[in-house]
N, C-alpha and C positions, 0 to 999 in steps of 0.2 A: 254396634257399628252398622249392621245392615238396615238398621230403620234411620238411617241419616244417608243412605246412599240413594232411594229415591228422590227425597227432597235436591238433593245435589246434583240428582241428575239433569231431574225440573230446571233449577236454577242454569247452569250447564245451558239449558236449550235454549230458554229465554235470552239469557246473554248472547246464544249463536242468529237469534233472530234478531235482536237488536244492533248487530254487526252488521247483517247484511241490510236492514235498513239504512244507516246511516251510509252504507259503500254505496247501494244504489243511491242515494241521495246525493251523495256527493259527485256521483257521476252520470245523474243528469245535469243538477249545476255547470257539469265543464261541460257539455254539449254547446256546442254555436248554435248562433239561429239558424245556419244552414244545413245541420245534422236535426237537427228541430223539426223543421218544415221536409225532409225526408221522412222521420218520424209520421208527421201528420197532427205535428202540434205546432207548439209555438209558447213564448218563455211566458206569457201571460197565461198562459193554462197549467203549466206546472208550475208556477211562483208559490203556488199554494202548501202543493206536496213537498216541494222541496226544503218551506221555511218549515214544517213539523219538526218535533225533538225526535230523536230515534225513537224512544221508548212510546210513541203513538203511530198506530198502522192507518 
């Protein structure tokens, strides 16, 4: 049993960071342009980041 609780844990993290990719992702998407432009960006410099699949950083 315990030579499967690393791999599981591995896994475990992986899936926890592919979480929070997709929440950030998803929450610059709802950003306005005028939360954008406080930022110091603008929706054509994130278009990029934002169209990624979670599972790429």
């Amino acid at each position: 049993m315990t030579s499967l609780v690393v791999p599981a844990r591995k896994i475990f993290a992986i899936i926890q960071i592919w979480r929070a990719r997709a929440r950030s992702r998803r929450e610059l998407a709802a950003r306005s342009e005028r939360e954008l432009q406080d930022m110091g960006t603008c929706w054509a410099s994130i278009a990029h980041e934002v169209s990624k699949p979670f599972w790429r950083s």
